[in-house]
Residue frames relative to the residue before (quaternion, step in Angstrom):
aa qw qx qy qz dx dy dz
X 1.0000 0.0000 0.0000 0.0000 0.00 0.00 0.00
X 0.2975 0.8031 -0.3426 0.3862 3.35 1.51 -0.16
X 0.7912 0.4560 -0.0415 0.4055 3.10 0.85 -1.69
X 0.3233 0.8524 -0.0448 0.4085 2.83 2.11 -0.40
X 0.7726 0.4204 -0.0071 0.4758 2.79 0.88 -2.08
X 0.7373 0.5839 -0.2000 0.2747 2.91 1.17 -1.73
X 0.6727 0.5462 -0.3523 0.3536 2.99 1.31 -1.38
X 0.8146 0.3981 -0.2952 0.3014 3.60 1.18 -0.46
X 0.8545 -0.4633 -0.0417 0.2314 2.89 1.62 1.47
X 0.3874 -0.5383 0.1849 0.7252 2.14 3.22 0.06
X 0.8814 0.3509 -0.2578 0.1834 3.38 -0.24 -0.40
X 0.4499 -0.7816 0.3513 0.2517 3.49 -0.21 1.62
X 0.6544 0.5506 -0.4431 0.2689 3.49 1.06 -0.48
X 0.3813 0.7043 -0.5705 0.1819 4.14 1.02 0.00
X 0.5242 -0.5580 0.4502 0.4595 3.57 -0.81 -0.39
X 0.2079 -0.8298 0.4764 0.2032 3.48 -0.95 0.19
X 0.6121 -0.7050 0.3142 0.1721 3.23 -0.78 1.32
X 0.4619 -0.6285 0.2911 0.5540 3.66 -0.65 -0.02
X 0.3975 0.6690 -0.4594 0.4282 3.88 1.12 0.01
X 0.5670 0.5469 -0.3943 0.4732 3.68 0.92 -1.21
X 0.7135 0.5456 -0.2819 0.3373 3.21 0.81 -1.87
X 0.5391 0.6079 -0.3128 0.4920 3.48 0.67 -1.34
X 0.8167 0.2412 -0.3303 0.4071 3.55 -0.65 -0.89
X 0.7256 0.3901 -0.3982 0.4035 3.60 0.05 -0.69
X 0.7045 0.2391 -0.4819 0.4629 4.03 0.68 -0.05
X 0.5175 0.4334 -0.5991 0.4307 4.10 0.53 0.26
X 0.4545 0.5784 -0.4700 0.4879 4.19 1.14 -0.19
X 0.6183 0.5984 -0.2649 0.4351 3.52 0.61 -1.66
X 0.7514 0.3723 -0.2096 0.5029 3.77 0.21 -1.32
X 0.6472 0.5459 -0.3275 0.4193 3.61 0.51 -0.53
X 0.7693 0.2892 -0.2819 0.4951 3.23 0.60 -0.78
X 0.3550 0.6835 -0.4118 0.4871 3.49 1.47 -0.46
X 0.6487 0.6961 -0.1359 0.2758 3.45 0.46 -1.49
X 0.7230 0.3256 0.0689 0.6055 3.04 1.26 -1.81
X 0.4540 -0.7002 0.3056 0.4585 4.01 1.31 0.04
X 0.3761 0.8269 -0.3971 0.1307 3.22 0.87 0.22
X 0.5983 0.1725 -0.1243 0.7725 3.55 2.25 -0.53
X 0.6061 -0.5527 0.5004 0.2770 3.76 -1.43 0.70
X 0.5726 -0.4569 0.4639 0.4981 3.57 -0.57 -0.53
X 0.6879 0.4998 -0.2754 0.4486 3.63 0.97 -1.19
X 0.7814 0.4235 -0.3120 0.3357 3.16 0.93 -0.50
X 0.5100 0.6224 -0.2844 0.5212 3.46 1.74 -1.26
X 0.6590 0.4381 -0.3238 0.5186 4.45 1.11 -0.16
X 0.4953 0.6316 -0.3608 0.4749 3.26 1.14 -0.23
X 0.6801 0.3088 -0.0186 0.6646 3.51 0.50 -2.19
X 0.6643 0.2942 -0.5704 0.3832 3.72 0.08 0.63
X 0.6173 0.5254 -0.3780 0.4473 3.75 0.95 -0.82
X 0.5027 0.5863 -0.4041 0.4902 3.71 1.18 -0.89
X 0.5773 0.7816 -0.1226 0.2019 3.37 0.29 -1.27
X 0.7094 0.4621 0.1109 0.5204 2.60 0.98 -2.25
X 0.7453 0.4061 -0.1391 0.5102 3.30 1.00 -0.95
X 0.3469 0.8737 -0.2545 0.2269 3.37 1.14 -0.20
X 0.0204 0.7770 -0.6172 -0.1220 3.89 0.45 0.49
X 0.8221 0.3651 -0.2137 0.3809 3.94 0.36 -0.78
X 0.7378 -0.3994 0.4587 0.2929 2.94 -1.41 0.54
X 0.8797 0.3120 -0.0202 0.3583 3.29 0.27 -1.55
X 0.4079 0.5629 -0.3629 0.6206 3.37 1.97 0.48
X 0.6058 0.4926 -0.3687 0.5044 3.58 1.15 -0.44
X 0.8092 0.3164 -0.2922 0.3995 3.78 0.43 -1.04
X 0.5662 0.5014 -0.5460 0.3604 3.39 0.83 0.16
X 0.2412 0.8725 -0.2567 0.3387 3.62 1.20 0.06
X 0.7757 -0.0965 0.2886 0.5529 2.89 0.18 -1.97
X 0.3629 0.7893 -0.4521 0.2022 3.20 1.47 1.59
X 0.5008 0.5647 -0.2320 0.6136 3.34 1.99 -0.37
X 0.6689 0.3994 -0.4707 0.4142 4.06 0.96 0.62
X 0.4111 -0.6903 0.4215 0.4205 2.91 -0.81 0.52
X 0.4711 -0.6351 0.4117 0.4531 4.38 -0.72 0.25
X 0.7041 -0.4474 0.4022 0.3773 2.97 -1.90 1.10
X 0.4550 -0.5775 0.6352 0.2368 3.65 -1.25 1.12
X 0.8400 0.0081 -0.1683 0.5158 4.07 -0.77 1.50
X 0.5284 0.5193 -0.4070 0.5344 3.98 1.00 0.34
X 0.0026 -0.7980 0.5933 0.1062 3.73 0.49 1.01
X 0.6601 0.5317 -0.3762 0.3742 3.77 1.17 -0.45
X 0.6968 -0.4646 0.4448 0.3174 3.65 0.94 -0.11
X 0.6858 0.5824 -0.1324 0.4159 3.42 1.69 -0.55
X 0.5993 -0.7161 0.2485 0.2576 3.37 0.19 1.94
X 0.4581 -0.6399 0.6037 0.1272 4.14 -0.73 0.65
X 0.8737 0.0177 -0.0197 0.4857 3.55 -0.94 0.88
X 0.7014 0.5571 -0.3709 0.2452 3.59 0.77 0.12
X 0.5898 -0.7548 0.2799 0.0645 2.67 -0.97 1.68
X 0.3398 -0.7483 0.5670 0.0556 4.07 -0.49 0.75
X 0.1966 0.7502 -0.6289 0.0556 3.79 -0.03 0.88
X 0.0915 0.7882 -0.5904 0.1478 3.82 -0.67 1.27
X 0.6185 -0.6514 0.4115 0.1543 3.34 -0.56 1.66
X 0.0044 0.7702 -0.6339 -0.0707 3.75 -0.66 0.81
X 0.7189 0.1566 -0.3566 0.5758 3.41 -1.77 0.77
X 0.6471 -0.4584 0.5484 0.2652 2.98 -2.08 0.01
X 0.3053 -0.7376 0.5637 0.2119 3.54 -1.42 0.50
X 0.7812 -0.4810 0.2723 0.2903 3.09 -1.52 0.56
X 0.4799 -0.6800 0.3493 0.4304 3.71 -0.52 0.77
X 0.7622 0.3553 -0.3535 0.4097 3.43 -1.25 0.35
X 0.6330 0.4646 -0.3982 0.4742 4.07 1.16 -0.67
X 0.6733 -0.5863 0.4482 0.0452 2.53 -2.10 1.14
X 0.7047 -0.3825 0.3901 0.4527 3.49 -1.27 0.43
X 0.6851 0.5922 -0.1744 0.3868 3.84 0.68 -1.30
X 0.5276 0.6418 -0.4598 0.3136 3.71 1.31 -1.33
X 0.1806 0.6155 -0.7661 0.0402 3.61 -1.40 0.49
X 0.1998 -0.7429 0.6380 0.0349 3.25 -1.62 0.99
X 0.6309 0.5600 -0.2481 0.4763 3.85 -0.73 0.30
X 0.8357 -0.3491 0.3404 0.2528 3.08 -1.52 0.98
X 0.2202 0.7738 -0.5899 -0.0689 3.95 -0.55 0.03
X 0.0862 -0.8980 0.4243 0.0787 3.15 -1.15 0.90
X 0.1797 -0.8499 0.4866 0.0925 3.89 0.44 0.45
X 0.3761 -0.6653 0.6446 -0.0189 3.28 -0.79 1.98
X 0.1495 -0.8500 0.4965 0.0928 3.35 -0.84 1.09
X 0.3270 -0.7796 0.4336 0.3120 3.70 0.37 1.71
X 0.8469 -0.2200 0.2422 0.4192 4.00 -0.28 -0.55
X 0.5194 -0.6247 0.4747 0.3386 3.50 -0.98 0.56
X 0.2291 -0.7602 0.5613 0.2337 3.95 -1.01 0.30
């Protein structure tokens, strides 16, 4: 988020955009991901996040992670976008999914 700052010239007080917003909670899940934040905490720093008007409300965030190893912008690895095409039937919920699901198990712990 460092990088963050700079690009806007140093100073944490610009607003921050919803891109700003975006990278620091796909940061947020990642390290989440890897145990680096509980669950209680990663909902905290994601609601924080979300609400965010500054720059510098973002980098205090995701100053205790260390940065994504080749993501000089700050912009989470391997994470995954899932965004509903067409419209959905009247009356279904936010939740409706149809179709097969399948769940790839990454490794035993």
């Amino acid at each position: 988020m460092a990088a963050e700052i700079a690009r806007t010239g140093g100073s944490p007080e610009v607003r921050a955009s919803h891109a700003d917003r975006d990278r620091v909670v796909d940061v947020l899940r990642v390290a989440a991901g890897e145990g680096r934040l509980s669950l209680e905490e990663l909902e905290e720093r994601l609601e924080t996040a979300l609400s965010a008007r500054r720059v510098g409300e973002l980098a205090v965030l995701t100053a205790d992670l260390p940065a994504v190893a080749g993501q000089a912008s700050g912009e989470a690895e391997g994470v995954v976008r899932i965004r509903q095409q067409g419209p959905r039937p009247a009356g279904v919920t936010a939740g409706w999914c149809r179709g097969a699901w399948r769940s790839v198990r990454r490794g035993a712990r």
